[in-house]
SEMINU-956326 format. One line per 3 residues: number of its first residue (from 1); their letters; for each residue y, z, x of N, C-alpha, C, O, CB. Coordinates in Angstrom, 1 decimal, padded with zeros to 4 digits. Glycine has a CB too. Example, Ala and Ser with C-alpha at 12.3 -4.5 7.8 and 13.67 -1.06 7.14 Angstrom:
// SEMINU-956326
1 = AS = -005.7,007.8,013.2,-004.5,007.8,012.3,-003.3,007.8,013.2,-003.3,008.5,014.2,-004.5,009.0,011.3 | -002.2,007.1,012.8,-001.1,007.1,013.7,000.0,007.9,012.9,001.1,008.0,013.4,-000.6,005.7,014.1
// end
This chain:
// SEMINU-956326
1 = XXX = -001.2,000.0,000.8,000.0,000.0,000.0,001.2,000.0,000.9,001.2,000.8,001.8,000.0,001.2,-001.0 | 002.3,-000.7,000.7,003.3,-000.3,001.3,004.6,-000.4,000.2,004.8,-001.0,-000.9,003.3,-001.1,002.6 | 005.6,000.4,001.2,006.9,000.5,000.0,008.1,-000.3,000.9,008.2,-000.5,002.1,007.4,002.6,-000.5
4 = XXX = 009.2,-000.9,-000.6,010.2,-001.5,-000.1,011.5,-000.7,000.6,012.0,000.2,-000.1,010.6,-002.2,-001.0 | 012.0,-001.0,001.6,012.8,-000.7,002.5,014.1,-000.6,001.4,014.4,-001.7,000.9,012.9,-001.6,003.8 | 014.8,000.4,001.1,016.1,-000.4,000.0,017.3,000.8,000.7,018.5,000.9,000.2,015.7,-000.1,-002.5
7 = XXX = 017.0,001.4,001.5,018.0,002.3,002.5,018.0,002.0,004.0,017.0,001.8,004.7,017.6,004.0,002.4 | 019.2,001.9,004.4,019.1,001.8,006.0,018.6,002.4,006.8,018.6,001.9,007.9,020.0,002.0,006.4 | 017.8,003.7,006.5,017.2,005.1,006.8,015.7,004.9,005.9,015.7,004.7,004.7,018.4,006.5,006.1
10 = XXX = 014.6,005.0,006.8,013.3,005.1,006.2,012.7,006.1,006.9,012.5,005.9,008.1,012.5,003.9,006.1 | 012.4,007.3,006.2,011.6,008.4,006.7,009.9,007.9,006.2,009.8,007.7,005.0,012.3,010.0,006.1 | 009.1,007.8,006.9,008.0,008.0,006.7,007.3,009.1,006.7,007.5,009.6,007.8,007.7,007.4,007.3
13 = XXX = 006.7,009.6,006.2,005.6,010.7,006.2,004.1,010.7,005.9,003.3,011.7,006.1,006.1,011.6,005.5 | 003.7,009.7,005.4,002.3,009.4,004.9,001.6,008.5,005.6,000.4,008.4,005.3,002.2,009.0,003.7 | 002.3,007.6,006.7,001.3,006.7,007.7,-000.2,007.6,007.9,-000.5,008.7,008.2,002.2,006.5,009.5
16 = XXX = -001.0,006.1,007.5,-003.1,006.3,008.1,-002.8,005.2,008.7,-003.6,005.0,009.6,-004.9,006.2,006.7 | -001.9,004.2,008.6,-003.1,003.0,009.3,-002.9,002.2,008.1,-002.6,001.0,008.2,-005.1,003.5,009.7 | -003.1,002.9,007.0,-003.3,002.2,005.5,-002.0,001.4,004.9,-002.0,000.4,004.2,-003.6,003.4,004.3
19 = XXX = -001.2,002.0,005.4,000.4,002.0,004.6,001.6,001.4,005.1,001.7,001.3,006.4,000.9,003.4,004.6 | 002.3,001.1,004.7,003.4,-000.1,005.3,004.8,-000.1,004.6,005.0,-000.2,003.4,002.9,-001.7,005.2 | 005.7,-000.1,005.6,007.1,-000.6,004.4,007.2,-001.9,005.2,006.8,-002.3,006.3,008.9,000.5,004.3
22 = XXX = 008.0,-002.4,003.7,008.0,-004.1,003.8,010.4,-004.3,003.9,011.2,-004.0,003.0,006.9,-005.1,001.3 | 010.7,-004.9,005.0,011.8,-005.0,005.3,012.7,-005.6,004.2,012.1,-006.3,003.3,011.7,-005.6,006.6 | 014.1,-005.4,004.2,014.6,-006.1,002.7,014.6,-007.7,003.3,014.7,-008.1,004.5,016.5,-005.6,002.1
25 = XXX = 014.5,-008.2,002.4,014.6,-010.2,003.2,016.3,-010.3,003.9,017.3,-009.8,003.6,014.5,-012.1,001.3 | 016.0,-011.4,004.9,017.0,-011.3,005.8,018.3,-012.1,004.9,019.4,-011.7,005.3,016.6,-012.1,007.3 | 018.4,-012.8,004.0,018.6,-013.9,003.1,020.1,-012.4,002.6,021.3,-012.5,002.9,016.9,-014.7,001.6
28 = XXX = 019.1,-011.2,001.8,019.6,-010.0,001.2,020.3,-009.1,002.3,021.5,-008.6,002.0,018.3,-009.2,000.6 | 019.7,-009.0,003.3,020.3,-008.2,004.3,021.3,-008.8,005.1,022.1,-007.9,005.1,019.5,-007.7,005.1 | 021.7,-009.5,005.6,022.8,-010.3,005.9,022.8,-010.3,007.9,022.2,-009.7,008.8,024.3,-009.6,004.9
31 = XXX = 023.8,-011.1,007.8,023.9,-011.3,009.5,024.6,-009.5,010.1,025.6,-008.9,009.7,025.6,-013.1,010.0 | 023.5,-009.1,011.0,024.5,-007.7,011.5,023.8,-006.6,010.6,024.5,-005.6,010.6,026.5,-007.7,011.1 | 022.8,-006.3,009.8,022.4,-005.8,008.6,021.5,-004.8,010.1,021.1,-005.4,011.1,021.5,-007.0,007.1
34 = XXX = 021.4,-003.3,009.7,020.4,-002.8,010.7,020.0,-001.3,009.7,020.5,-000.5,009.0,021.1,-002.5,012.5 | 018.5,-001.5,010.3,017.6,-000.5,009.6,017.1,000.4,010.5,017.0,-000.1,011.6,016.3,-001.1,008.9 | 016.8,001.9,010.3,016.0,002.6,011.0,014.7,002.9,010.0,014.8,003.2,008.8,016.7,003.9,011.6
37 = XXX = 013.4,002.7,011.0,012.3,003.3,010.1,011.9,004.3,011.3,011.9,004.0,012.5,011.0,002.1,009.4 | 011.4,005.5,010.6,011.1,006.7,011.6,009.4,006.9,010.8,009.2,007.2,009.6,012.4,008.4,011.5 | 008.6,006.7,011.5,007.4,007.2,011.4,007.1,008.7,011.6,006.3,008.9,012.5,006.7,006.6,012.3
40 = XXX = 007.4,009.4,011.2,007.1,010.6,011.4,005.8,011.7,011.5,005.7,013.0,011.7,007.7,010.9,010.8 | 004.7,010.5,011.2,003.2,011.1,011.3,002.4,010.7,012.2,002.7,009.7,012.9,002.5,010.9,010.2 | 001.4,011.3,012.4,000.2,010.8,013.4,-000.6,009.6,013.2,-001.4,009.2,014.0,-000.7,011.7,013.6
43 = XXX = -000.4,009.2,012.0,-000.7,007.8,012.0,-000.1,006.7,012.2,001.1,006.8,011.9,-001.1,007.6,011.3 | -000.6,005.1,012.9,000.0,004.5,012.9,000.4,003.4,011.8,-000.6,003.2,011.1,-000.3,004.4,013.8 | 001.7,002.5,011.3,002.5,002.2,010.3,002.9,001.1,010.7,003.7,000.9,011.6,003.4,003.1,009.9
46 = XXX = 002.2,000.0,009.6,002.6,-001.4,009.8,004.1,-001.6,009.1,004.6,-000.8,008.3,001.6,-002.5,009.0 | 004.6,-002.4,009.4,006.0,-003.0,009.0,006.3,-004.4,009.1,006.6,-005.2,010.1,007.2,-002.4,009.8 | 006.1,-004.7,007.1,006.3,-006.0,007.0,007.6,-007.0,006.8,008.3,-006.6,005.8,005.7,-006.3,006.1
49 = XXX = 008.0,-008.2,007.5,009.1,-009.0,007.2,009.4,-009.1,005.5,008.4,-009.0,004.8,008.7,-010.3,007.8 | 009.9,-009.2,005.2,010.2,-010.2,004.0,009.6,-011.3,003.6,009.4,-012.0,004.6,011.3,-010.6,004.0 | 009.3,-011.8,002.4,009.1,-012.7,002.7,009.4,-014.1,003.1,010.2,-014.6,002.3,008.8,-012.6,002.3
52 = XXX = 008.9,-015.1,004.3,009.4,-016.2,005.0,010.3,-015.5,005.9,011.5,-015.8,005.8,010.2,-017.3,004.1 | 010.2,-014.7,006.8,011.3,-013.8,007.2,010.5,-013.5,009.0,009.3,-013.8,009.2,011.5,-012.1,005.9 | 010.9,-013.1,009.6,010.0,-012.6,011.1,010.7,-011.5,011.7,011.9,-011.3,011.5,009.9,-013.9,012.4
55 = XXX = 009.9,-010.6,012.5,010.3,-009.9,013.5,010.0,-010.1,014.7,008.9,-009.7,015.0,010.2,-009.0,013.3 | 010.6,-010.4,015.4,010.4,-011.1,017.1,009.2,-009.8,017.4,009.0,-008.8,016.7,012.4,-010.9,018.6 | 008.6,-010.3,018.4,008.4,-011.2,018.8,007.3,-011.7,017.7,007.4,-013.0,017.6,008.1,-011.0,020.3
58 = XXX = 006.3,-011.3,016.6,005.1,-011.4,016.1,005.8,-012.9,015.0,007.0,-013.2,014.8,004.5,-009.8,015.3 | 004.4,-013.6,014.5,005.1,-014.5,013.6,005.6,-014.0,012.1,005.7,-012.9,011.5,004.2,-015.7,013.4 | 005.9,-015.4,011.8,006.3,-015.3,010.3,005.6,-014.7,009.4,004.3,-014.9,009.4,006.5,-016.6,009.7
61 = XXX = 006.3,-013.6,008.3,005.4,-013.4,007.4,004.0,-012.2,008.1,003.1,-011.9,007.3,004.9,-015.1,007.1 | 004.1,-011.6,009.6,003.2,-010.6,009.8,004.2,-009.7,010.1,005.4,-009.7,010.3,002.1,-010.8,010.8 | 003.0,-008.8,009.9,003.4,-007.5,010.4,003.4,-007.0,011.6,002.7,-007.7,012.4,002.8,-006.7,009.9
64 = XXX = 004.0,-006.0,012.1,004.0,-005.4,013.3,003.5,-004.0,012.8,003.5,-003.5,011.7,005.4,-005.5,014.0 | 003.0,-003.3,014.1,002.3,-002.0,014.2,003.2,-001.1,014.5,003.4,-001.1,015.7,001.2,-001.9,015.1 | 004.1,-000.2,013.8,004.4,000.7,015.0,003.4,002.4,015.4,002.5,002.8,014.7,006.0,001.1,014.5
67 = XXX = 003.8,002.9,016.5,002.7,003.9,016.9,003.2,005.4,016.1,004.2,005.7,015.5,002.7,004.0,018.9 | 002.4,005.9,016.4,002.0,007.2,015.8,003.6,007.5,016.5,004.0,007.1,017.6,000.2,008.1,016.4 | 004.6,008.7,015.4,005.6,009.5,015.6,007.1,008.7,016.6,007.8,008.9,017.6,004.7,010.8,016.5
70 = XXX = 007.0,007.9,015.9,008.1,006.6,016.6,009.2,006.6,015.8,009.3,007.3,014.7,007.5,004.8,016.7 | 010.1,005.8,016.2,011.4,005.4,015.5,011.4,003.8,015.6,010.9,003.5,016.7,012.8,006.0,016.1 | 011.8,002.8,014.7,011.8,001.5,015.4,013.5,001.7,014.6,014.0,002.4,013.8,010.5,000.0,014.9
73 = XXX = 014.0,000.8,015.3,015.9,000.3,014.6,015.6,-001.3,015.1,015.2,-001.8,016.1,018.1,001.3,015.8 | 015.8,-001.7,014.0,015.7,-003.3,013.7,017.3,-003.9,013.0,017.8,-003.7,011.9,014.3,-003.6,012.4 | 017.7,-004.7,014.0,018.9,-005.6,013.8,018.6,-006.9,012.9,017.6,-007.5,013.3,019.3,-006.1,015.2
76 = XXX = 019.2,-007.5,011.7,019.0,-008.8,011.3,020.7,-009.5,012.3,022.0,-009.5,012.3,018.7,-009.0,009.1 | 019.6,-010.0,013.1,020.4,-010.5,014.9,021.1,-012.3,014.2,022.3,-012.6,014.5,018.3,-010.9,016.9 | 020.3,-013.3,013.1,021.6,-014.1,012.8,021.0,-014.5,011.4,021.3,-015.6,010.9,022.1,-015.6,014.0
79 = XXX = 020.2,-013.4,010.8,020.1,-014.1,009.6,018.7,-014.7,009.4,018.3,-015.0,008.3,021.2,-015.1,009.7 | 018.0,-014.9,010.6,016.4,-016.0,010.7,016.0,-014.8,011.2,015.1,-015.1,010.4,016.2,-017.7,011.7 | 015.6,-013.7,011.9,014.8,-012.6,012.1,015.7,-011.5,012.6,016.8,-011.3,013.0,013.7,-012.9,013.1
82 = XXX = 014.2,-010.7,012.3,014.7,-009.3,013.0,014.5,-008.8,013.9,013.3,-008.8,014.3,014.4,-008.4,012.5 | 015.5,-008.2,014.7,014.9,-007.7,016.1,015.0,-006.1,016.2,015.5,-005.3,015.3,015.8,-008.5,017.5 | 014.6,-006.0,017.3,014.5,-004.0,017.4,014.0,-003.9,018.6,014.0,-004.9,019.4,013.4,-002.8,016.4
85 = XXX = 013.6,-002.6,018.8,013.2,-001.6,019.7,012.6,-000.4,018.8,013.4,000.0,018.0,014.4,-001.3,020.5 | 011.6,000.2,018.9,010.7,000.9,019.4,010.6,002.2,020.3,010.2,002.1,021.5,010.3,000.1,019.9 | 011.1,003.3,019.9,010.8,004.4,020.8,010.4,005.7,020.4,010.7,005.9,019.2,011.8,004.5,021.4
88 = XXX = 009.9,006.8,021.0,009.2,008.2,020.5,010.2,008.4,019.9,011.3,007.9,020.3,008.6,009.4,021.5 | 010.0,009.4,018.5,010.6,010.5,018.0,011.2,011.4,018.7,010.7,011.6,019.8,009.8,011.2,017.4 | 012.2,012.1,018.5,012.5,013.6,019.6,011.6,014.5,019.1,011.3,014.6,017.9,014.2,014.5,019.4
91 = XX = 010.9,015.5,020.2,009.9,016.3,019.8,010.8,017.7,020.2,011.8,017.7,020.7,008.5,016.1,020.5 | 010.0,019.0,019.7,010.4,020.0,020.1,009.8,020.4,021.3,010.1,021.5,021.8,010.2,020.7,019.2
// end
């Protein structure tokens, strides 16, 4: 199952492996449009484009993995994909 992104801010808490949020389409989000999704569990959490939509580097229309307890921040960079980075959560 996964849920739609409709805040700039996505806290996750239920990542298995199973579960996914799906990005707003780049068409909706516009040139300069940027999202944080924070994984905040020990599982890892797919994250899907829009549809007809990409996130560098993976193709059109897939998903990417992010890892167990991450943050990704994804830029819509001109409108045709999304780009980001990828890094740990702050821990205690």
């Amino acid at each position: 199952a996964a849920i739609s992104a409709v805040a700039p801010l996505v806290l996750v808490t239920g990542a298995d492996g199973t579960k996914g949020v799906i990005l707003p389409t780049l068409a909706t989000a516009g040139v300069g449009a940027m999202l944080v999704i924070a994984n905040l569990t020990a599982g890892v959490l797919k994250v899907y484009p829009g549809s007809g939509d990409q996130v560098l580097p993976v193709a059109d229309n897939t998903a990417y993995t992010m890892a167990a307890s991450t943050t990704s921040i994804l830029f819509s960079a001109d409108g045709i994909k999304w780009v980001g980075l990828e890094g740990a959560v702050i821990a205690a």
